[in-house]
C-alpha positions as CSV (number, residue, x, y, z in Angstrom):
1,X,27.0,-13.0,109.4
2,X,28.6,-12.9,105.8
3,X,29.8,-16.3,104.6
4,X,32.6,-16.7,102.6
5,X,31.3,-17.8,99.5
6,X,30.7,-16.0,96.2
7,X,27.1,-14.4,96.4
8,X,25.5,-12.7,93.9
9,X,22.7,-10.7,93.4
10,X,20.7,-10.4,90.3
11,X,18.5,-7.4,89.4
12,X,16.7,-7.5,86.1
13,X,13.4,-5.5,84.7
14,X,12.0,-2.8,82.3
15,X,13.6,0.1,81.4
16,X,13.2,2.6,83.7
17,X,12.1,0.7,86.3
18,X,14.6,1.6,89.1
19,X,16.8,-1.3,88.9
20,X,20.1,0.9,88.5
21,X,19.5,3.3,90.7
22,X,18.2,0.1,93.5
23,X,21.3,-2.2,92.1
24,X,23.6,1.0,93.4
25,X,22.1,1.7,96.2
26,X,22.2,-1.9,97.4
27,X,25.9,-2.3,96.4
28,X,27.3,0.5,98.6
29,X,25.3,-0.6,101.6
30,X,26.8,-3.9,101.3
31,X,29.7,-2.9,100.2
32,X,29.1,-5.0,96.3
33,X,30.7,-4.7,93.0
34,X,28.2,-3.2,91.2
35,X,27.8,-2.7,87.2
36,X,24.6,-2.1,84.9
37,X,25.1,-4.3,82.0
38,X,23.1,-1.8,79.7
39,X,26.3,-0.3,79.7
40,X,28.1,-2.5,77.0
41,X,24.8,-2.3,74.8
42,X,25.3,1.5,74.9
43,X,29.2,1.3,74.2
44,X,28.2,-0.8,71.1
45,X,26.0,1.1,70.5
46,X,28.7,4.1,70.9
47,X,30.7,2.5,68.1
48,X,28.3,2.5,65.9
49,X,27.0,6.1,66.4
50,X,27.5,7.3,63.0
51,X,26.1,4.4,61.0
52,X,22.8,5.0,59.3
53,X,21.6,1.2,59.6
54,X,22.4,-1.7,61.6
55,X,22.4,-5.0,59.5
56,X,24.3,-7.5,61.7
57,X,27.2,-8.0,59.4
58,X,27.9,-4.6,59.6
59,X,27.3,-4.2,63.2
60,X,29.6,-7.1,64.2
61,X,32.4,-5.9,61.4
62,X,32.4,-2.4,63.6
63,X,32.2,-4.0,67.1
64,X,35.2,-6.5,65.9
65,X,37.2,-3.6,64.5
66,X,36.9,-1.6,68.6
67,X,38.5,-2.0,71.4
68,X,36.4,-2.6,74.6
69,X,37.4,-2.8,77.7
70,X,35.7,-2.7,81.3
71,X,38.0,-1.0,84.3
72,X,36.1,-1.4,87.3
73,X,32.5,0.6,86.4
74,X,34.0,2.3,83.6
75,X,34.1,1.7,79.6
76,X,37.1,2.2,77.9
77,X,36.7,2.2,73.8
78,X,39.7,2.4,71.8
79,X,41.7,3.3,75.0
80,X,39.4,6.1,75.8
81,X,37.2,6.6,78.9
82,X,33.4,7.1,77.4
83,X,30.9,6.4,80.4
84,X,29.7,10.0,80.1
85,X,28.9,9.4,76.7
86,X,26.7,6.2,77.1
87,X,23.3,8.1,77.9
88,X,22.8,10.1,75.1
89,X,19.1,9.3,73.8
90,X,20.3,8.3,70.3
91,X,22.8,5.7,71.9
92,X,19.8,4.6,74.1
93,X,17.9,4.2,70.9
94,X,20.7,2.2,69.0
95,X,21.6,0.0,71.7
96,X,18.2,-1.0,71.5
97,X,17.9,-2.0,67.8
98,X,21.2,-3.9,68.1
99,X,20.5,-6.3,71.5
100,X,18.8,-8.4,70.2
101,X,21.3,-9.4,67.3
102,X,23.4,-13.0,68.1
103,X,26.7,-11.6,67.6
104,X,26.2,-8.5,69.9
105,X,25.1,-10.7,72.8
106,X,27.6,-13.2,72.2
107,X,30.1,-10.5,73.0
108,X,28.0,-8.9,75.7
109,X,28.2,-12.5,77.5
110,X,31.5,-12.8,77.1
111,X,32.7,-9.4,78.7
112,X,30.0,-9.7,81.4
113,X,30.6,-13.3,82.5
114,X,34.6,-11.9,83.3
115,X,32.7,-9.4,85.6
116,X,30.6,-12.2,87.2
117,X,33.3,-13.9,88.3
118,X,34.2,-11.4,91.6
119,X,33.1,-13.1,95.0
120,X,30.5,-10.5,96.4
121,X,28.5,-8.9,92.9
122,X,25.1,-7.0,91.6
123,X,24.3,-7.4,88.4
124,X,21.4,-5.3,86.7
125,X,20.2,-5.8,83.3
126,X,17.9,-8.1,81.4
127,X,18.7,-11.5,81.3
128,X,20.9,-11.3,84.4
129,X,18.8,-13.9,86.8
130,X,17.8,-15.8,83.6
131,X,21.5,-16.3,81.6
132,X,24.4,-14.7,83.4
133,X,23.6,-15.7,87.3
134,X,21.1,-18.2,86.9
135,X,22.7,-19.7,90.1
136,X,22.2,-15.7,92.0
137,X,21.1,-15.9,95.5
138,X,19.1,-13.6,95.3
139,X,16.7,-12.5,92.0
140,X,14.6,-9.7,92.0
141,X,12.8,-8.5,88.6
142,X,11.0,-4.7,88.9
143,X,8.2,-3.2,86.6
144,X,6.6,-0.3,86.4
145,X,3.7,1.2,84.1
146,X,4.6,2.8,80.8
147,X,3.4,6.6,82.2
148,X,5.4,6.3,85.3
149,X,8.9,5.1,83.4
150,X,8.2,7.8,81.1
151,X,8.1,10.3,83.2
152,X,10.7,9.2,85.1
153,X,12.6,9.3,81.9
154,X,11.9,13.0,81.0
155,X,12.9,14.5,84.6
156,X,15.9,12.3,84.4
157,X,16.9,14.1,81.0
158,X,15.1,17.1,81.9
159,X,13.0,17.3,79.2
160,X,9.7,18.8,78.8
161,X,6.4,17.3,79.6
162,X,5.2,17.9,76.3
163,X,7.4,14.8,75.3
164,X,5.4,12.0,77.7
165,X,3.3,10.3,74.9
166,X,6.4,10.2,72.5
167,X,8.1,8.7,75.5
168,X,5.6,6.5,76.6
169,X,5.1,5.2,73.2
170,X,9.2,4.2,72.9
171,X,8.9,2.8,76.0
172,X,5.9,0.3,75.1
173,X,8.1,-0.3,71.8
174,X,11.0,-1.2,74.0
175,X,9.1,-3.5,75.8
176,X,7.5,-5.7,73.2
177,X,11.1,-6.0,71.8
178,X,12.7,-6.8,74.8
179,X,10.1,-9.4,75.4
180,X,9.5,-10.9,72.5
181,X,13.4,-11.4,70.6
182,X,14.1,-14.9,70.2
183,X,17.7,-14.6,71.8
184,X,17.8,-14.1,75.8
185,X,14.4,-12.3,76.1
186,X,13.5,-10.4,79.0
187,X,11.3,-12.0,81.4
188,X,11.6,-13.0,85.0
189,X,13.6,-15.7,86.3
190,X,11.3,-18.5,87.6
191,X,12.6,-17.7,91.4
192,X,13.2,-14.3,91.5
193,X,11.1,-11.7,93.2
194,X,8.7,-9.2,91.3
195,X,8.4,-5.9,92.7
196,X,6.1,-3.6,90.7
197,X,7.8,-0.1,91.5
198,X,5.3,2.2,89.9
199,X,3.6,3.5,93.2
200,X,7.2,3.1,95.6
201,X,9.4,5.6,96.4
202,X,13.5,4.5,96.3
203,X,13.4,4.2,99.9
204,X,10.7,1.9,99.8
205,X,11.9,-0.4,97.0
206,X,15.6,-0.4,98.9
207,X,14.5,-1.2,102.2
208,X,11.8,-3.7,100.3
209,X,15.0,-5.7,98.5
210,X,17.1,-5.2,101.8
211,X,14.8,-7.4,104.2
212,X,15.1,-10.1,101.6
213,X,18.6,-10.2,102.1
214,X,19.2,-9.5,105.2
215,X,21.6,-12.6,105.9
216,X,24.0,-11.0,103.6
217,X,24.8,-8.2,106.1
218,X,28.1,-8.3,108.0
């Protein structure tokens, strides 16, 4: 039986580890709000599209000068409606140079702890068990090797296998930024679940994540 309370479920990990496509998944069965915070990186990262470096002055003069909004699982910039625009490789690419600047995660916090607030809520991202629900139920925190993410990655985009060791090779980058930047680095929260995702298929991973929550089922 479902209490009334506010319950939360965090889902943080690698990139291209599943946790989206899991965090979804999860969210309609149990009838959560859902939203992938890499989503207000990318619109940042959106804004800044046509800029050929990203010192952090200019960055946050450019973010500052937008306006962001979040309707429900959709990014609105400047009054326009640009999810569909967010997964573009060199957006992917820029919102990972700029993450791990103060003044971009100050504002990523503060749109992302307005979402937080809603009673029943899945949260996928980063730093979601460790900063924005540190008080989350439930915490789960997926990995995956480098070869499998990558080519994950390249049927996702539909891109020849001729790209894997380009792929794999951002990938690892990705990683040892994510891990090591001194401002909310990824890394798992010290309750939350690991499940390594390499060698399990969706079905697997979902049913997996379920029986650990079973008590939040109506």
């Amino acid at each position: 039986m479902l209490k009334r309370q506010r319950l939360q479920i965090a889902i943080d990990g690698v990139a291209g580890s599943g946790k989206t496509t899991i965090a979804k998944k999860l969210a309609n069965y149990l009838g959560f709000y859902h939203f992938s915070t890499g989503n207000i990186f990318r619109s940042f990262a959106l804004i800044l599209h046509n800029e050929t470096s990203f010192e952090p002055k200019k960055v946050k003069k450019q973010i500052k000068k937008a306006t962001l909004k979040i309707v429900k699982n959709k990014i609105i910039l400047n009054g326009k409606d640009v999810t569909n625009l967010l997964f573009d490789p060199k957006i992917s690419k820029i919102a990972s140079l700029i993450s791990g600047q103060k003044y971009v995660r100050k504002k990523y916090q503060k749109l992302i702890k307005k979402i937080s607030k809603q009673e029943k809520i899945i949260l996928d991202g980063r730093d979601i068990g460790t900063v924005i629900l540190p008080k989350a139920k439930y915490k789960f925190f997926f990995v995956a090797s480098p070869e499998i993410r990558a080519k994950r990655r390249l049927e996702q985009l539909k891109l020849s296998l001729s790209k894997l060791k380009k792929t794999i090779d951002a990938i690892k980058k990705r990683d040892i930024e994510d891990t090591k930047r001194s401002i909310s680095p990824l890394k798992p929260a010290k309750d939350a679940i690991i499940i390594n995702t390499s060698k399990l298929t969706i079905t697997k991973v979902f049913d997996f994540v379920v029986k650990n929550i079973n008590e939040c089922k109506k």
